[in-house]
C-alpha positions as CSV (number, residue, x, y, z in Angstrom):
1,X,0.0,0.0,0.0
2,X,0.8,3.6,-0.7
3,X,-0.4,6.2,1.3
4,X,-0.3,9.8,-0.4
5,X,-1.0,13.0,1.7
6,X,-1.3,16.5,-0.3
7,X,-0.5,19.7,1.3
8,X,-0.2,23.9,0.5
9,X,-4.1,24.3,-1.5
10,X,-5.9,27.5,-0.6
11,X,-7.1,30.8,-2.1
12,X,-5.0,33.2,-3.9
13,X,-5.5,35.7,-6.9
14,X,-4.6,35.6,-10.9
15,X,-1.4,35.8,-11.7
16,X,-0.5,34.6,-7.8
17,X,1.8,31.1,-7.1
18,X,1.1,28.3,-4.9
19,X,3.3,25.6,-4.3
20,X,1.4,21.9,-3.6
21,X,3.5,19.0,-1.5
22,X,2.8,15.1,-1.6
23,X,3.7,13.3,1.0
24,X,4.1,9.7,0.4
25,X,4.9,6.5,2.6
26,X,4.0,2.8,2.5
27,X,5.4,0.6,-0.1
28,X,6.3,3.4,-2.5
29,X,9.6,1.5,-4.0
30,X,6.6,-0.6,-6.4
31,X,5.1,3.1,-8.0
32,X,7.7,4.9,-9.7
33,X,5.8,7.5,-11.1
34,X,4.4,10.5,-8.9
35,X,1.8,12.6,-10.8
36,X,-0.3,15.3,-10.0
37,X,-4.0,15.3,-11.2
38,X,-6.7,17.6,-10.9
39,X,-10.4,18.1,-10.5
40,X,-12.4,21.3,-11.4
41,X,-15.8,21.8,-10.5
42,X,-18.4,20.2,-12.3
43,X,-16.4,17.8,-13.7
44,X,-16.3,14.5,-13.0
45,X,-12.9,13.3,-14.5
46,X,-9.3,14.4,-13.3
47,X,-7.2,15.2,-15.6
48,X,-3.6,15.1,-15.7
49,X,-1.5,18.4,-14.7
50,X,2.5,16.8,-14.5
51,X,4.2,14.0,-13.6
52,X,7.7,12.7,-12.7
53,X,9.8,9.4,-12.4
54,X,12.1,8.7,-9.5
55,X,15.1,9.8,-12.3
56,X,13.3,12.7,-12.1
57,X,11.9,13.0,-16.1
58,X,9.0,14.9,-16.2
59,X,5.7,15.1,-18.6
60,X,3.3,18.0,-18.6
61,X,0.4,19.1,-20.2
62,X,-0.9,21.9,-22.4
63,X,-2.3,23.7,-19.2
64,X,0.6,23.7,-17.3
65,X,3.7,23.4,-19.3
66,X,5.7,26.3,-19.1
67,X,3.7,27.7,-15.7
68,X,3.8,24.5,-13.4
69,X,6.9,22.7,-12.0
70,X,6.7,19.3,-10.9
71,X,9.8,18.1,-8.7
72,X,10.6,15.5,-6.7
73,X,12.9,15.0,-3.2
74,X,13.2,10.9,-3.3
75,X,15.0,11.6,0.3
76,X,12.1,12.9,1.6
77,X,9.5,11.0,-0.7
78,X,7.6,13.8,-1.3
79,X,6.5,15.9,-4.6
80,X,5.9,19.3,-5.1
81,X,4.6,21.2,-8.2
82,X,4.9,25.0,-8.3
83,X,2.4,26.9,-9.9
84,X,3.2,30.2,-11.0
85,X,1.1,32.2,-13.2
86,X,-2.3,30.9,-11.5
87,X,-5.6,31.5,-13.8
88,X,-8.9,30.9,-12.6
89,X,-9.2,28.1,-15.0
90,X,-6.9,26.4,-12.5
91,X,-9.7,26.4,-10.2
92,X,-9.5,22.7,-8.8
93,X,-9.0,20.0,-6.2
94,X,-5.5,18.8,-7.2
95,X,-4.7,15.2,-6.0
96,X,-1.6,13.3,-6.0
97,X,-1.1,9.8,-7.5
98,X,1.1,7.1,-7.8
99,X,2.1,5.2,-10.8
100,X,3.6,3.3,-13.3
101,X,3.1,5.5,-16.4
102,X,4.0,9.1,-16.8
103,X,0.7,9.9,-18.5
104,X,-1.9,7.0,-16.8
105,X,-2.9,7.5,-13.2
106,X,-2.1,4.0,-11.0
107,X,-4.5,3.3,-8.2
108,X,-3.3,5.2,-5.3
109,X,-4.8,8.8,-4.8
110,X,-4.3,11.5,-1.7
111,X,-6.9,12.6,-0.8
112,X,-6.5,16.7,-2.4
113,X,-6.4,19.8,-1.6
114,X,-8.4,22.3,-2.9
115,X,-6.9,25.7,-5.1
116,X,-9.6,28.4,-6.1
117,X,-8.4,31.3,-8.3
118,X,-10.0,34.2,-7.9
119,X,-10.4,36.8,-10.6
């Protein structure tokens, strides 16, 4: 088992930053991939915001590349993704996942934290 704990959501205006943190413990040497997905309202699928191995390559999409950093402290077993340039498209429950793919979520989940953009 993999337990995942996400940390640093809250409110904060266009064009503001926030940095997330996931926490993770349990068996985590059997998920290499640490992602960050996210939920908006109304929606009823997550999508995927970044991702990173344990050699630390990184995948991003659309939305975030080139405004969101995903890194990763495998000392600490915890991943972070910086977001910088906050929109309030990026309106969302982000949740943290463990996996096997860089662009397919595997079947552990935190449990998120909620960002909210405010124009």
């Amino acid at each position: 088992q993999v337990q995942l704990v996400e940390s640093g959501g809250g409110l904060v205006q266009a064009g503001g930053s926030l940095r997330l943190s996931c926490a993770a413990s349990g068996t985590t040497l059997k998920v290499d991939v640490r992602a960050w997905y996210r939920q908006a309202p109304g929606k009823q699928r997550r999508e995927l915001v970044a991702s990173i191995t344990s050699s630390l390559n990184t995948a991003y999409t659309d939305s975030a590349e080139g405004r969101f950093t995903i890194s990763r402290d495998n000392a600490k077993n915890t991943v972070y993704l910086q977001m910088n340039s906050l929109k309030p498209e990026d309106t969302a429950v982000y949740y943290c996942n463990a996996a096997n793919s860089l662009w397919r979520p595997g079947t552990y989940w935190g449990q998120g934290t909620q960002v909210t953009v405010s124009s």
